[in-house]
C-alpha angles and dihedrals in degrees: 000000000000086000096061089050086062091039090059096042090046085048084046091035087059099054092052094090089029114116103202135068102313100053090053084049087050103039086100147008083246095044085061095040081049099057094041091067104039090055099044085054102055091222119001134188125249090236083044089062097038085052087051102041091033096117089041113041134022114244080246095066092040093056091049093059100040092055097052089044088059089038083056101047098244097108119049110204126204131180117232103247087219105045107029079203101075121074124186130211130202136181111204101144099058093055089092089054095038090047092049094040092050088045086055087051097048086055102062089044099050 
């Protein structure tokens, strides 16, 4: 069991220096709740997000990251037709990384 914890730091470990999706994914414990549940929603709101990391992380931070998210590329925002309010965020273009990352993690726990 103590191996696979290695296993997963090492794996962690790797992206650190990476430039590309997985090191923004990576950059913080939030950035990866963040995109958790970005990506288990679909599309989530930003005050969806603030209600569910409101113990966790400030709206400031939230924001921050939303907004490089959307800068780099990862998170896609679109505004609710209805209520100009509401902004939704996806993250469609990360799916191929988070699949293949969650495939390597199935491995060393299998």
């Amino acid at each position: 069991m103590k191996n696979k914890f290695l296993k997963i730091g090492n794996d962690l470990v790797s992206h650190v220096h990476d430039t590309g999706a997985l090191s923004f994914i990576f950059k913080t414990k939030i950035h990866f709740v963040i995109v958790c549940y970005i990506y288990g929603h679909n599309q989530i709101t930003f005050e969806n997000l603030c209600k569910i990391t409101q113990s966790t992380v400030s709206r400031t931070t939230i924001q921050s990251i939303l907004l490089e998210g959307v800068k780099l590329g990862y998170f896609k925002k679109t505004v609710d037709k209805k209520d100009k309010r509401k902004k939704y965020f996806s993250c469609e273009s990360l799916s191929p990384v988070l699949e293949k990352w969650h495939t390597r993690q199935q491995k060393i726990f299998s």
